[in-house]
C-alpha distance (Angstrom), angle and dihedral (degrees) to the residues before:
residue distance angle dihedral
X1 . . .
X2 3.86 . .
X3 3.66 125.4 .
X4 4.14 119.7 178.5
X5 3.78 109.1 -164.6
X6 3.60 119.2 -175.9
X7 3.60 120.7 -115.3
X8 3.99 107.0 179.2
X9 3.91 139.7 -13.6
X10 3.76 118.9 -147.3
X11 3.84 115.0 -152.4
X12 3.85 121.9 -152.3
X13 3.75 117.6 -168.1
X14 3.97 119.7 -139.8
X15 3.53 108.5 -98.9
X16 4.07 115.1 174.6
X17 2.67 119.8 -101.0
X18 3.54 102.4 -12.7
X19 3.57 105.5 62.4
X20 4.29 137.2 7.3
X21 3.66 118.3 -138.7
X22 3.78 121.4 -92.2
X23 3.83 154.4 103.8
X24 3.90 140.5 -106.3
X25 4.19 108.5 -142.2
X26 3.71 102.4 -152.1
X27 3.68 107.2 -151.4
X28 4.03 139.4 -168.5
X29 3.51 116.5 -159.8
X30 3.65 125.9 -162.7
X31 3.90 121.0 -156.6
X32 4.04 114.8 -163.8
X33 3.90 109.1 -154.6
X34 3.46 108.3 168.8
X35 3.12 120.4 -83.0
X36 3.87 97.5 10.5
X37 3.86 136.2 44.0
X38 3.69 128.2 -127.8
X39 3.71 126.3 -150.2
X40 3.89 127.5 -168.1
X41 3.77 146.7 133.8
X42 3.54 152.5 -75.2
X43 3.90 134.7 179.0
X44 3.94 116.9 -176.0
X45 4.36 113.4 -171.5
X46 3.57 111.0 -160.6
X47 3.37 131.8 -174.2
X48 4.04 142.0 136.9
X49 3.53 86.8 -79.5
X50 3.66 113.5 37.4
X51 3.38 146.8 12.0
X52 3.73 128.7 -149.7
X53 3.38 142.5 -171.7
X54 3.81 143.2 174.7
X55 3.52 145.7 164.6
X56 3.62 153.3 -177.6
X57 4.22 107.8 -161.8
X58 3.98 106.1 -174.9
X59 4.29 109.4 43.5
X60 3.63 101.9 126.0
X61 3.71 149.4 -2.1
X62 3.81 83.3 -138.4
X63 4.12 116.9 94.4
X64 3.88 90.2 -174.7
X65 4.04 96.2 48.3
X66 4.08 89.1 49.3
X67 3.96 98.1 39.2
X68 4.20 82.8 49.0
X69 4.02 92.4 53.3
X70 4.14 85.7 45.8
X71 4.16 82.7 53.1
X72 3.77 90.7 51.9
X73 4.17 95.8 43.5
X74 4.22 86.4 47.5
X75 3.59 93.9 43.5
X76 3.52 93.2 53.2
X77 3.60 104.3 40.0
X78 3.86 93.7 -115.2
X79 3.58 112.4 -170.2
X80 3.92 125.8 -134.9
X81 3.98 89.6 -118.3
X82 3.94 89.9 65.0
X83 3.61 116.9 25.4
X84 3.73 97.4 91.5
X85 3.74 87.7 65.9
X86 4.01 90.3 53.5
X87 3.59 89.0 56.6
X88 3.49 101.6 39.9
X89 3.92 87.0 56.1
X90 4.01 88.7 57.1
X91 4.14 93.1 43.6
X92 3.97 99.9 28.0
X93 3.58 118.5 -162.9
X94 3.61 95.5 -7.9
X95 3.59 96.3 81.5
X96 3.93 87.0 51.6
X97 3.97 80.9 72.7
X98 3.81 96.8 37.9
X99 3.97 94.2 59.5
């Protein structure tokens, strides 16, 4: 079973022509596979002209670990065009297999 649970939304103001008005959703999702639990991530962009979103499911058994790494992406404003390369510096090439 897969739950996503919203952790924090970062709001951008519209600011011409620098920047368009939206929001990054930082997600955690949990994944129950009996017996074990899965924890991983999702970041959704929205705006009036797009919407993104992306994923990784399976990172870690850890909920802590995963919900710390969403901290770190909301805290510093990480956009969806970058934050698989955050993460892939903390797992290395095991999230080359996960994706």
């Amino acid at each position: 079973m897969k739950t996503i649970c919203n952790q924090f939304i970062k709001n951008f103001s519209e600011i011409v022509p620098l920047q368009e008005r939206s929001s990054i959703l930082y997600n955690l999702i949990e994944i129950k596979e009996f017996p074990e639990k899965w924890f991983g991530i999702e970041i959704i962009y929205l705006s009036e002209r797009e919407n993104i979103v992306e994923s990784i499911s399976h990172l870690s058994h850890s909920k802590k670990y995963i919900c710390d790494i969403i901290t770190y992406l909301y805290e510093n404003s990480v956009r969806v065009d970058n934050w698989k390369d955050i993460v892939a510096d903390l797992f290395g090439e095991q999230i080359q297999r996960l994706e």
